[in-house]
N, C-alpha and C positions, 0 to 999 in steps of 0.2 A: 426225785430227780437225780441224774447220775450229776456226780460230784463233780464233774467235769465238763458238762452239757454245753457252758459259755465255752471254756479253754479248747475244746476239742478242733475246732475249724481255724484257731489260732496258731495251735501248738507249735509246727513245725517253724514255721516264719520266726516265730519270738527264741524257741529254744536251739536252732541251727545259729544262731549268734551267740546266745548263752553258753552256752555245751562245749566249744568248737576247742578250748584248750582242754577239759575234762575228757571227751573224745580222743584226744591225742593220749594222755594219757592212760586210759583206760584199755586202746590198743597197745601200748608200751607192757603194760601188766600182762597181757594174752600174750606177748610174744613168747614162741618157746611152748604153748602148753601142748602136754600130750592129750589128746580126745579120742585116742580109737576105742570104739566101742561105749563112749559113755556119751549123752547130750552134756549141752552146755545151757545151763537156764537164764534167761534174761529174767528177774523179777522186775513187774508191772513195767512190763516191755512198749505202754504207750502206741503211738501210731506206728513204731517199728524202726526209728532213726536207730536204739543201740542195737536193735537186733540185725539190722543193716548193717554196723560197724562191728559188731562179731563174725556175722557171717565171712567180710571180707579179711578180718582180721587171721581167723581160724578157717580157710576154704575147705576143710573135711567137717568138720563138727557138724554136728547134726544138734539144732536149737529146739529149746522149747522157750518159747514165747508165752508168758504169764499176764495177764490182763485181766483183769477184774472190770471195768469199768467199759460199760456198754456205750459210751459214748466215743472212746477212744478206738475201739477195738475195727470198724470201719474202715478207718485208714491204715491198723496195720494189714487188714485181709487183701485191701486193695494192694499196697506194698508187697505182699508176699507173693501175691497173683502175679502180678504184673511181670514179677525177676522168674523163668522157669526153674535156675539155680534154688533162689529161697525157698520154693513152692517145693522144692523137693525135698528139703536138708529143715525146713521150720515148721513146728507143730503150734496153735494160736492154742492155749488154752485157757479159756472164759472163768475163770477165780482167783481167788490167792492162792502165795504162796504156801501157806500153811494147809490148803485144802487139794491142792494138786496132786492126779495122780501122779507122783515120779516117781523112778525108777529107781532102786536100793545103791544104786551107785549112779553118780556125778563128777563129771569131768573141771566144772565151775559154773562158780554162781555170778553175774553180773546183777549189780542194784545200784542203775543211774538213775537222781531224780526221783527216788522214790521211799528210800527207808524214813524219811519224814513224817511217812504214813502209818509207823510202827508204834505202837505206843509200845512202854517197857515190858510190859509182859510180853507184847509180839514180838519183840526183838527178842525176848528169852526164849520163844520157839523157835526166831527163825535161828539162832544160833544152836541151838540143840540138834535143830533140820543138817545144816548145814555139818556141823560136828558127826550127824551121823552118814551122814551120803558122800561127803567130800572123796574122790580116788585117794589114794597115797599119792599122788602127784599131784589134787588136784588147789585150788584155788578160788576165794571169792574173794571179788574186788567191788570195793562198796563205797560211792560216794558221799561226802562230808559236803552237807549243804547249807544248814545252820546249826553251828555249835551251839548258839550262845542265846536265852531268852531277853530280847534287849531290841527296843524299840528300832525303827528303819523309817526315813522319811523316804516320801514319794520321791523316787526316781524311775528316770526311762531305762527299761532294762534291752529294748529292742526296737531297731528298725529296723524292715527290710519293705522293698518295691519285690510288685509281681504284677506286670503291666506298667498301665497307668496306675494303680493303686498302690498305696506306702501305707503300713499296717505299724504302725505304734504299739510296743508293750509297757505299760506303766506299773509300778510295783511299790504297795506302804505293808509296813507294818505295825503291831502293837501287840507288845507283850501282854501277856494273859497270867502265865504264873511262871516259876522257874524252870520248867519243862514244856512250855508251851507258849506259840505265836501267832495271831487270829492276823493270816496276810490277806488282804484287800489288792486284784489284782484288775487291772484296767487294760481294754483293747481299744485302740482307735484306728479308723483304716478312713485314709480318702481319697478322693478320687480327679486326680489333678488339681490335687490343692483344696478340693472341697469335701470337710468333709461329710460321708456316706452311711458309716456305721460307729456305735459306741457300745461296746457291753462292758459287763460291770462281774465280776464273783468273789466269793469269800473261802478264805480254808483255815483249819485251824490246825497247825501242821505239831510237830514233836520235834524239840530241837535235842539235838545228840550230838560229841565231838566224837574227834578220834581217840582221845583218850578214855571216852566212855565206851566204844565198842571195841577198841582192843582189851579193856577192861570185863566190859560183859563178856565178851566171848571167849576171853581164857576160863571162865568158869566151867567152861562148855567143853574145854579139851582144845580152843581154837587159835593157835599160838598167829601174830602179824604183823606188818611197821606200817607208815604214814607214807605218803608220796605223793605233797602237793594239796591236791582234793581228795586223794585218796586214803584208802586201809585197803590191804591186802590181809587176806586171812589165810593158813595152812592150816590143816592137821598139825599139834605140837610134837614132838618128837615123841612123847611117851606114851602121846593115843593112839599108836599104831597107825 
């Protein structure tokens, strides 16, 4: 079953609340980038909200869209469809980042929501990826979602209404070992107060700070700072 089969019919409702300061920031990072000639990668770009928020951010860039998960990928095709602009300038491509064809050079790499999904050694390719394709100009902005392995009680992470319907996002955690968070993530939606739907799913995510991936990635040649939720990454000065 894809990893995401519950969250996928969720996603946007619960994460357009989540996101919505990371989002601001995240376009604060693209401002300024130069993209001629090179794409700009969304990694596991979801149903298409960051790839949305690049495209607007960068109107030249030409996106590729990274999606691995067959249950997500629906909603960004519909997304992409739907805007003639996206449909021109974003390519959806069905795997990881590590297995992607891309192109020898990149303009930047965007990973919202997602490097959670790395375990250490993945992070040691996506950073060696990243070290080898980045422009000399170019930039990856990489959000910080759980640094730290350490228990979370259940909290509401999201409401939002769409009609008569209020869709509830609930959110526990429980640490699993130093590197790792077994999150238990709950949906509730009703329908004028009654309610209609309840699903339930699990994930067992990778927790990483900023100070770990400005760490890995210098190893890589990939010099960066913090901003917020952020790591921004460069080419170091001596990697050409």
């Amino acid at each position: 079953m894809s990893a995401y089969a519950v969250t996928a019919q969720f996603y946007d409702a619960v994460a357009s609340e989540q996101q919505g300061a990371v989002n601001a920031q995240i376009t604060e990072a693209l401002i300024g980038l130069e993209t001629a000639g090179h794409p700009v990668i969304d990694i596991g770009a979801g149903t298409g909200l960051t790839t949305q928020l690049i495209a607007s951010a960068l109107p030249k860039a030409e996106i590729f869209a990274i999606e691995p998960d067959p249950a997500m990928r629906p909603a960004i095709m519909t997304r992409v469809w739907s805007d003639p602009d996206l449909r021109r300038r974003v390519s959806i491509l069905p795997m990881s980042i590590l297995a992607a064809p891309l192109p020898p050079v990149v303009s930047a790499a965007v990973a919202s929501a997602t490097l959670v999904h790395f375990s250490p050694s993945e992070r040691e390719q996506l950073w060696a990826l990243l070290a080898a394709r980045l422009s000399r100009t170019g930039r990856a902005v990489i959000e910080i979602q759980s640094p730290f392995a350490k228990d979370v009680p259940d909290t509401r992470i999201a409401t939002e209404q769409v009609g008569h319907v209020v869709y509830e996002g609930w959110a526990s955690a429980r640490r699993v070992d130093d590197a790792r968070l077994h999150w238990r993530v709950r949906y509730v939606a009703r329908f004028n107060g009654v309610e209609i739907d309840r699903q339930c799913t699990d994930y067992v995510c990778w927790t990483v700070s900023a100070e770990q991936v400005l760490a890995e990635a210098a190893a890589f040649g990939l010099a960066g700072y913090t901003t917020n939720n952020l790591v921004v990454l460069t080419k170091a000065m001596s990697a050409g």
